[in-house]
Structures are given as structure tokens and as C-alpha cells.
N, C-alpha and C positions, 0 to 999 in steps of 0.2 A: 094409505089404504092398502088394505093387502090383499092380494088376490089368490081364490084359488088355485090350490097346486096344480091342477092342470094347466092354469093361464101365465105360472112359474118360470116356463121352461126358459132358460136359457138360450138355446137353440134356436126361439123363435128369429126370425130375420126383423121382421117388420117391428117385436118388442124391442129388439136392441136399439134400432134405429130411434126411435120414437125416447127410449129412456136417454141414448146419446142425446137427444136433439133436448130432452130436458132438463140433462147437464147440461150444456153449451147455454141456455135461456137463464140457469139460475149461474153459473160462473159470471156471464155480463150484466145480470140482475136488469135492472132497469134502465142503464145507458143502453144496451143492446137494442133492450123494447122500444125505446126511443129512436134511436138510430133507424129500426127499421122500419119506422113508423114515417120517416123522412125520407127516407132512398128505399128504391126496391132493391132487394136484394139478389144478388146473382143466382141464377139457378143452373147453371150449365155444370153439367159433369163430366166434362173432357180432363184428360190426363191434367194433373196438379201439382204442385208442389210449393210449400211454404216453406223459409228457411231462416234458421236464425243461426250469423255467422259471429263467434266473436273472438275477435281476432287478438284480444290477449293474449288469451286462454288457447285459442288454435280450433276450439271447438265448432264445430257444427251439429245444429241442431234439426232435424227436415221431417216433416208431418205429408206425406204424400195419399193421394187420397186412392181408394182400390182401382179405380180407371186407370193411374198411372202405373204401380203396380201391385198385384195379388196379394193379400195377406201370408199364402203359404208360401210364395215365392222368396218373397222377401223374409220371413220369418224360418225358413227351413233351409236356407244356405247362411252354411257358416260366416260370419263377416268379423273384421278386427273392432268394430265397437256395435252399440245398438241404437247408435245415434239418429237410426230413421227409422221412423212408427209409422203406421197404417191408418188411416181411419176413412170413415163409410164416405161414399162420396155427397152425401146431403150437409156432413159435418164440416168438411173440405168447403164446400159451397156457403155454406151458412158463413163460416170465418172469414173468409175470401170477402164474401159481399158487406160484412161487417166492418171488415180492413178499408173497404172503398169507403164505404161510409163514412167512417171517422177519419179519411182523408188520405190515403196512404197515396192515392194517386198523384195528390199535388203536392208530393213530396217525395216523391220517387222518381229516377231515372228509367231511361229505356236501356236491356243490357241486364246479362247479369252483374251481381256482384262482385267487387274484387277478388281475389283468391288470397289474397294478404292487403292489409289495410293500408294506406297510406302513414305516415310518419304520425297522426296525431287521432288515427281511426281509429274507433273502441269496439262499434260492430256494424252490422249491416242487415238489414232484414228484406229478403227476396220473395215475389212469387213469380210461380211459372206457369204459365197457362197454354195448354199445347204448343208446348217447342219456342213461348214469346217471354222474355223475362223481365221482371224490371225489379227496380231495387232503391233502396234507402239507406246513407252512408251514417250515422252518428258519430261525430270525431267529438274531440277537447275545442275545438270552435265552434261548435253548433250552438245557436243562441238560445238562452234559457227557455224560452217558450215554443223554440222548435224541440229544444230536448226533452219536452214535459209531454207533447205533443206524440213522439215519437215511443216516449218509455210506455204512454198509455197504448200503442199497436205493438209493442217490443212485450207487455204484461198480457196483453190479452190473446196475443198466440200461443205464450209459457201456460196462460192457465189451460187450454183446449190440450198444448203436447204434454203434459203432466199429467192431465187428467184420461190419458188415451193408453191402454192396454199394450204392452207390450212385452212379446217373449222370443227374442233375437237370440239363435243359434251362433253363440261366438268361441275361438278355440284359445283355451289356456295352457299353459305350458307344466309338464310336471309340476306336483308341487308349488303349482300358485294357484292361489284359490282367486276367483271372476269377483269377489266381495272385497270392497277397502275394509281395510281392521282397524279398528279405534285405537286412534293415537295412545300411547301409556304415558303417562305421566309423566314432568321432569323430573321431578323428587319421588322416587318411591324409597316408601319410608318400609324398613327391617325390623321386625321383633315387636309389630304392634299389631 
């Protein structure tokens, strides 16, 4: 349905929110609706933070919601990656209460996560909820049905911080461009 350009804008606060919240409905499709149809879902908007660590890769991944901190705050100081996004704090609460739901609590420790994995840790998935943290290890031993269990809260925090806006002020150095270049070819072929 499309709505007049007046009703368009961008800007609006309360349209963003409402189209976030109807991304986040259609990203879990019908597990979500079910889920919340079973557990009530959290509604507190105290400082947040959701975190996916992996510890390969060395990466960190963190979705924090505007309570913890400001859009421009975080978007307008230079940082060395743009590995933490913003999002509204309904969206923050929506994910959060959905994570309980589908079980993250009885599988999660008290604590944050490690800061490097243990000898056979692949990654860790954190939240924080005013200043309390707790956490989820998934190593090379975790049993197949905990591991199916956990990739399903490990996929459905990637689909919300993928799908979440971001424009992180980060500093590059002469002559290196902030974009990866596409690999060239092994064989590149001459005179064709």
C-alpha cells in the first residue's frame, strides 16, 4: 500500500518505528508470532546490548539499542570498525524478548563472555541488560541439538543486525579505500 507523500516522510519517528517493528515480524515470519504468542515478550527499554563474538574470526558483532547509546554519538565519532549499530529501543526489546523465548536463558551463563574462546570455542552470543550480562559459549563439543538450537538465536540476531542501518564514522589511511576490492583472478588471461 502506498501512502501519500505526505504520510512518506522519513523523518517521521513513530513511521520508522512501526516499519522497523514490521521488518523484525516478517525477518522471524511465523516462529516469532508463535514465540510471542507463548511468552510475553520483554518490554523494558533500559540500556542494551546484544553481541555476537566470533572468535575465529576475532570479530565482534554488537546491536545496542538508543537507551544505551545515541545514534549520533556512536555514528559521529570516528571508531576503527563499524562493528556496533544502533537500533530503536522497541527493536532492542522485541529481539531480546524473542531470544528468551526461544530459550537463550537456559542456555546461557551469568557473566559476560569470554574475550577469546576457549581452545575449541567457535563463538559466543551475549546480552546485556543494564550493566547484567550473560552469555552463550558454542565450541566443537556442543551437542548437535544444542548446536541447532543455538545457530537458530546466533541467525536470528544476524537477520535484525543486517537488516539495521548503519553509517559509522571510521578513519582510513592515505590511499586505502574503507571498501574490500574483488579478488582478480588467478589466471588472467593476455590478448583476449
Amino acid at each position: 500500500m502506498l501512502l501519500p507523500a505526505a504520510h512518506r516522510s522519513a523523518s517521521c519517528p513513530q513511521r520508522a518505528v512501526a516499519l522497523a517493528l514490521l521488518a523484525l515480524l516478517t525477518l522471524f515470519g511465523t516462529n516469532l508470532l508463535g514465540s510471542c504468542a507463548a511468552a510475553p515478550v520483554s518490554r523494558q527499554h533500559g540500556p542494551t546490548r546484544v553481541g555476537l563474538y566470533d572468535f575465529r574470526s576475532q570479530r565482534r558483532f554488537e546491536l545496542v539499542n538508543e537507551a544505551h547509546t545515541a545514534r549520533l554519538d556512536q555514528y559521529s565519532t570516528v571508531r576503527a570498525n563499524a562493528d556496533r549499530k544502533v537500533q530503536s529501543n522497541e527493536i532492542v526489546a522485541e529481539l531480546t524478548g524473542w531470544l528468551e523465548a526461544e530459550g537463550f536463558a537456559a542456555l546461557a551463563r551469568d557473566g559476560a563472555s569470554p574475550s577469546r574462546g576457549a581452545t575449541d570455542a567457535v563463538w559466543a552470543l551475549e546480552v546485556e541488560r543494564e550493566g547484567k550480562a550473560r552469555h552463550l559459549v558454542v565450541s566443537k563439543s556442543t551437542s548437535p541439538e544444542d548446536y541447532a538450537h543455538c545457530r537458530k538465536l546466533k541467525d536470528g540476531f544476524l537477520d535484525i543486525y543486517n537488516a539495521t542501518y548503519a553509517g559509522q564514522a571510521t578513519q582510513t589511511k592515505q590511499g586505502e579505500s574503507p571498501f574490500l576490492a574483488p579478488e582478480p583472478p588467478s589466471r588472467v588471461r593476455r590478448g583476449q
